[in-house]
C-alpha positions in Angstrom: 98.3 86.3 122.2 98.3 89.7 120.2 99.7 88.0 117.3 97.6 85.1 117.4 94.4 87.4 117.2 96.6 89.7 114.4 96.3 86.7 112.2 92.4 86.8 111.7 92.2 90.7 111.3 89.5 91.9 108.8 88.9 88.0 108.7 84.9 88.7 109.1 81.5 88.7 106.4 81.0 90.6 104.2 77.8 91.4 105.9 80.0 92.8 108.9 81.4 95.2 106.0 78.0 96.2 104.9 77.4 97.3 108.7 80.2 99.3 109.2 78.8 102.4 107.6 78.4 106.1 107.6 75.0 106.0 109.5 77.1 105.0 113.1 78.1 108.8 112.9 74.9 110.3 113.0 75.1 108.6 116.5 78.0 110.4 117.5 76.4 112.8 119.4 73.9 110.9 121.0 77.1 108.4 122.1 78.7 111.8 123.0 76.1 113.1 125.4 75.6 109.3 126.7 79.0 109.3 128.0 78.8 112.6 129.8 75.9 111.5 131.5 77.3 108.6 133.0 79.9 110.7 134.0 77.4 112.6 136.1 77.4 115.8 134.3 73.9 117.4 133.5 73.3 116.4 130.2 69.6 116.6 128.8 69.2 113.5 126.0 66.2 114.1 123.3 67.9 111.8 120.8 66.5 108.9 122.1 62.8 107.0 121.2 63.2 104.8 124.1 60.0 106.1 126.2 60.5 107.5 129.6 56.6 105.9 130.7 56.6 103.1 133.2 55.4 99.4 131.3 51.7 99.2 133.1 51.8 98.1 136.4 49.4 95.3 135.6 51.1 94.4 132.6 54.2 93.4 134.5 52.4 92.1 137.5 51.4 89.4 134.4 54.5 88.9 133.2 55.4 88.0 136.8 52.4 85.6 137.5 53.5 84.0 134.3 56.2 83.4 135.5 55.5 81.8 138.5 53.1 79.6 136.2 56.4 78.4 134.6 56.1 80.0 131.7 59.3 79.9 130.5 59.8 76.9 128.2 59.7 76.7 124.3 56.9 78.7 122.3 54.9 77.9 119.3 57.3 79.1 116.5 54.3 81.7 115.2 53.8 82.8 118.6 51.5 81.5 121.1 47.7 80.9 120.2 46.4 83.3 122.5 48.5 86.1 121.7 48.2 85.7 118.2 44.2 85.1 118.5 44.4 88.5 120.5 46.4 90.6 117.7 43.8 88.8 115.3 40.6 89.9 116.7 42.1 93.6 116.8 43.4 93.4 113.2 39.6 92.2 112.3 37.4 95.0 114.4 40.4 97.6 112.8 40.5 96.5 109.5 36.8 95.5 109.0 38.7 92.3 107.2 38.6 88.6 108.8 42.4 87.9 110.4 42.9 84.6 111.2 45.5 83.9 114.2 47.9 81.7 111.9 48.3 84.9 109.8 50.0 86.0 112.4 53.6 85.1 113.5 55.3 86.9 116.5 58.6 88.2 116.8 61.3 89.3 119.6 60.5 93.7 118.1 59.3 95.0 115.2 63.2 95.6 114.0 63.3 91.7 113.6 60.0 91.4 112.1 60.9 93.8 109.7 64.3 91.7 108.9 62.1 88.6 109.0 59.8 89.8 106.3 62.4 91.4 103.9 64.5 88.3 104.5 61.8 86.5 103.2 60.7 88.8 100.2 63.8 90.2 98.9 67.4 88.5 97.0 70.3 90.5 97.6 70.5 92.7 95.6 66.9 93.6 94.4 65.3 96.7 95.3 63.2 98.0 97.9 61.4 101.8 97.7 61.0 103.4 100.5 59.7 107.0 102.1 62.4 109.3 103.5 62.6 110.5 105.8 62.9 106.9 106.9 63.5 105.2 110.3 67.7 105.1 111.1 67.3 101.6 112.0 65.9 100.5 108.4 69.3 101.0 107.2 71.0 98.5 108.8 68.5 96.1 107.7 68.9 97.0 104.2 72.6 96.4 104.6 72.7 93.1 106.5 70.4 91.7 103.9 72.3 93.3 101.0 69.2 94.9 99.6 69.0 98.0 97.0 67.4 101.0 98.6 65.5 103.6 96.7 64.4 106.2 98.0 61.3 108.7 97.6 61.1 112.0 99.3 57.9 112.7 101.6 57.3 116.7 101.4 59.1 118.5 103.6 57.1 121.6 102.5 54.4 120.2 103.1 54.8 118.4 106.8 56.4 115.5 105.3 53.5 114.7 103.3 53.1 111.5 101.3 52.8 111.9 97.7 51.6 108.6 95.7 53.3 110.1 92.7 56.3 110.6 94.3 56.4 106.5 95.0 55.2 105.6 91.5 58.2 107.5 90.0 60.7 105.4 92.4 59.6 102.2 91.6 61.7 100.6 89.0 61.5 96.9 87.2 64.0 95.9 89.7 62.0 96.9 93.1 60.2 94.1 94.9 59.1 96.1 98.1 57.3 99.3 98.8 58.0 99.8 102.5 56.2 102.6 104.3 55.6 103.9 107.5 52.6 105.1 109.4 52.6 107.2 111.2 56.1 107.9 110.7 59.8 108.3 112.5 60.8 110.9 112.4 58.0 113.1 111.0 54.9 112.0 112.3 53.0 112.1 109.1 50.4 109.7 108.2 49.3 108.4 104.9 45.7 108.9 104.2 43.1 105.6 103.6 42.6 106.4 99.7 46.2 106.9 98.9 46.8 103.7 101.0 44.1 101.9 99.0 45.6 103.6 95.4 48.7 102.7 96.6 48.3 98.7 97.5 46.4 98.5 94.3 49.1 99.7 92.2 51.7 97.5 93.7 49.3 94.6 93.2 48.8 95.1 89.7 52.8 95.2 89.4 53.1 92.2 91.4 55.4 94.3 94.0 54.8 93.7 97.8 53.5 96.0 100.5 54.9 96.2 103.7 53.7 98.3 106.0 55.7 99.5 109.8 52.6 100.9 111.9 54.1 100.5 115.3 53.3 104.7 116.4 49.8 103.5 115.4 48.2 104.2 118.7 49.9 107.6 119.0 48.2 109.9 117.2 46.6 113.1 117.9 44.7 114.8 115.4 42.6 111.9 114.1 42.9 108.0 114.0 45.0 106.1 112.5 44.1 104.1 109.4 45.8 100.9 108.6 47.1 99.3 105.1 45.0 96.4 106.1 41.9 98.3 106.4 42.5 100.2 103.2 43.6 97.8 100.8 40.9 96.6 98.9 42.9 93.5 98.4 45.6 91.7 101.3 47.3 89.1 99.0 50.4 91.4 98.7 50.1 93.5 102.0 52.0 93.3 105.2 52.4 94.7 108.4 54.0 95.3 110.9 53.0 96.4 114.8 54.4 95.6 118.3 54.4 97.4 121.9 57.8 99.5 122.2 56.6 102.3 121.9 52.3 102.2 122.5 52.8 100.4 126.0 56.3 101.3 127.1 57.8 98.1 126.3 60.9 98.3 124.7 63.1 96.2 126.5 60.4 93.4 126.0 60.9 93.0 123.1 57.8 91.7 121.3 56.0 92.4 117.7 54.3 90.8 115.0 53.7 90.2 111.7 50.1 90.4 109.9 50.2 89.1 106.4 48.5 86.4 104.1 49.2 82.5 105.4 51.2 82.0 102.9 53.6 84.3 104.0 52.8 83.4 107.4 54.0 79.9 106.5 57.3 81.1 104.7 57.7 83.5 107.8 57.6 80.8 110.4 60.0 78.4 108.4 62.5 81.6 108.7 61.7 82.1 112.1 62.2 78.5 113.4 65.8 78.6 112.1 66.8 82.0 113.8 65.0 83.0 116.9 63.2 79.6 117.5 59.9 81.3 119.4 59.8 84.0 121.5 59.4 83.8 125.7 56.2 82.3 127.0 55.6 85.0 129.7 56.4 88.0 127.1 53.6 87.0 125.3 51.2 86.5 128.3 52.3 89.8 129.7 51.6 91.3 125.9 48.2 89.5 125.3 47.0 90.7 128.9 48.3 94.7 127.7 46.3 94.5 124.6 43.5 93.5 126.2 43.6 95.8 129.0 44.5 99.3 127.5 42.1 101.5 126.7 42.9 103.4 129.7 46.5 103.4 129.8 46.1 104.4 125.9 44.3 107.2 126.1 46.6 108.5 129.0 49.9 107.9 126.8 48.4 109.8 124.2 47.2 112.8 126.1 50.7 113.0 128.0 52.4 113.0 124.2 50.3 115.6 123.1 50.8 118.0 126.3 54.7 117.2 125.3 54.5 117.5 121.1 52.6 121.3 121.8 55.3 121.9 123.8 58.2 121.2 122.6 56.0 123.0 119.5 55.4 126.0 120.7 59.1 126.5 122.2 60.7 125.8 119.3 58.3 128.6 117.1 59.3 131.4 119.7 62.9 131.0 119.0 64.0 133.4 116.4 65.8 130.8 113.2 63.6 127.6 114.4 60.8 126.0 112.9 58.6 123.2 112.6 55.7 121.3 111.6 53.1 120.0 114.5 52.9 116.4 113.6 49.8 114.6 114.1 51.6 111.3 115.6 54.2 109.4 116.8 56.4 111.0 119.5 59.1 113.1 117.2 58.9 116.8 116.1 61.6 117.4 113.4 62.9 121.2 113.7 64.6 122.9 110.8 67.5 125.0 111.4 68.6 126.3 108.1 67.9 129.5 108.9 70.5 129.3 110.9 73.1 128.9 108.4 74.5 125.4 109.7 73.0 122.1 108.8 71.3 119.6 111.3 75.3 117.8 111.7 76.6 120.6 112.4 73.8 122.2 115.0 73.8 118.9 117.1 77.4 119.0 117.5 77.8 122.6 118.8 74.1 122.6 120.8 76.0 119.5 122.6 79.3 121.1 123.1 78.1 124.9 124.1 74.6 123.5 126.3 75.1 119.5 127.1 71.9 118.7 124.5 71.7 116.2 122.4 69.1 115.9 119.5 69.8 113.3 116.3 71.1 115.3 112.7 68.6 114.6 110.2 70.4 113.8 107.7 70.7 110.4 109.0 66.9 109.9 108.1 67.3 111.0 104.6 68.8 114.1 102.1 66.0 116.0 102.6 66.2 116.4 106.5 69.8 117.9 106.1 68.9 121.2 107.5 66.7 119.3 110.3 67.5 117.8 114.0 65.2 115.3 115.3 63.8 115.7 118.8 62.4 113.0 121.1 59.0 113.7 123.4 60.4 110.6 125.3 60.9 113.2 128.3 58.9 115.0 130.9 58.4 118.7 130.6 60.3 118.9 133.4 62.9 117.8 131.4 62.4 119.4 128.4 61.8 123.0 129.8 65.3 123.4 131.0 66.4 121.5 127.8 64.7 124.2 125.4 66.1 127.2 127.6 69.5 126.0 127.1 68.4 125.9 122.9 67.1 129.2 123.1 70.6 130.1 125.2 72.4 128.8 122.1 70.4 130.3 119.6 70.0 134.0 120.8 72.3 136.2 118.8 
């Protein structure tokens, strides 16, 4: 048997290559502290976005009931109509811009929506710009699709802050996508409406696509949220990119969409039919009844993120070699530890080994978080009070 299976060693894609990469070890220590906790020691995990919120109540009790209705067969390939009239008349009252409901297609997450689109925009081999700090999981995208990344460097100085120039001097006769993200993972920054609109305007003029990953949009603190959609003046070349992971505490549902122009849509839904085939009937009831219903449950999330993000905030300024920047979204705060003479790598490691804490290196968001660790608010205070004692433990001289 052994030397049966010997014979097809290495005998895999090229894609699988492309995949096996340096950015599974800025997992380690996450992996790490995951197996200690299964082992039942008292490990405290804030390297994780997976939120620690129950789904709504009344969201599931719809998945349920659709269930019982026999939802469960074949989909629409874009998505059911009543979901996708749903995300439509949101995009419309957001964006101030018509959205009709076969400009949108739905996916199983964001992460496939994203590897829909790019599928669908970019050869292998040409070139997409995009911000870092960037989202780890973009990566692997980039890879499986064999696409060029170029990066541009948001302002660490400056809270991460998006500089249009900064994208301009990225963009090469070769790049076919700008991709951005607002507000973003791991920094929390959002782009403002008139770079947004300078920006969609110059990519337009250069015949480059758009694409835009907004799924923290409904976490934001310190003002709303301003979509491409809404800012472009024109939507020929935009697209983005929204679902529920993280707004409604439904990751493991696994649902997100697409907003772009139909004929996109069309070229989307072709790509679509020949790798997911639809997504599950009573996912999309359960997600059409949350978006209807969640003003409430919204505005509690948001408030429960904040109490967390000032926090976790204020911790981290009164331990002596720590700092960071508030962010006005998402559910991240990024802490620099150079003053401590050690890198993010290297703090991760040792905070895990000496306290049983884990929080993701930076570096595997971009160069310019080296000296950073990311840390999740996807726990209670409960949780992360002991967690920053221990961090304060490890840090005191």
């Amino acid at each position: 048997m052994n030397a049966q299976s010997s014979l097809f060693d290495g005998d895999f894609s090229a894609l699988t290559r492309r995949l096996q990469d340096d950015a599974a070890g800025v997992w380690a220590v996450h992996d790490r502290a995951c197996e200690r906790f299964e082992a039942g020691e008292e490990v405290y995990l804030l390297s994780v976005g997976d939120p620690d919120l129950a789904t709504p109540p009344r969201v599931v009790q719809a998945g349920i009931d659709a269930l019982h209705k026999g939802r469960t067969h074949y989909a629409p390939g874009r998505g059911e109509r009543h979901l996708r009239e749903t995300i439509a008349g949101i995009e419309t009252r957001a964006s101030g811009k018509p959205c009709d409901p076969d400009e949108v297609v739905v996916f199983p997450g964001a992460t496939n929506a994203i590897y829909s689109v790019l599928a669908c925009l970019v050869d292998p081999g040409d070139e997409v710009v995009v911000a870092e700090p960037m989202y780890i999981g973009y990566e692997g995208i980039f890879r499986a699709l064999n696409i060029s990344k170029a990066g541009f460097a948001l302002d660490a100085d400056a809270g991460f802050a998006f500089r249009l120039e900064a994208v301009k001097a990225a963009i090469t006769e070769r790049t076919r996508v700008v991709f951005i993200n607002t507000p973003g993972n791991p920094a929390g920054n959002m782009i403002g409406e008139s770079e947004l609109r300078e920006l969609a305007a110059f990519c337009r003029e250069r015949n480059i696509w758009l694409v835009c990953d907004e799924v923290y949009s409904m976490i934001t603190f310190d003002g709303p949220h301003v979509s491409l959609r809404r800012a472009a003046a024109q939507l020929d070349n935009v697209v983005v990119i929204d679902g529920l992971s993280k707004s409604h505490a439904m990751t493991g549902w696994r649902l997100g969409w697409t907003v772009s122009s139909r004929l996109l849509a069309d070229r989307l839904l072709d790509f679509t039919s020949s790798t997911i085939f639809g997504c599950c009937q009573f996912v999309q009831d359960a997600a059409a009844f949350a978006l209807t219903n969640d003003e409430e449950y919204i505005q509690g999330v948001r408030e429960e993120y904040r109490v967390r993000r000032d926090y976790v905030c204020q911790r981290v300024t009164a331990i002596a070699g720590l700092s960071c920047d508030v962010p006005p979204a998402g559910m991240f705060v990024m802490i620099d530890v150079g003053e401590l003479g050690v890198d993010g790598e290297q703090f991760a490691d040792q905070l895990l080994a000496a306290e049983g804490v884990s929080v993701l290196p930076g570096i595997g968001f971009g160069e310019n978080c080296r000296w950073h660790v990311r840390v999740s608010l996807a726990q209670p205070i409960s949780v992360l009070r002991p967690a920053f004692d221990r961090i304060a433990r490890f840090v005191a001289p």
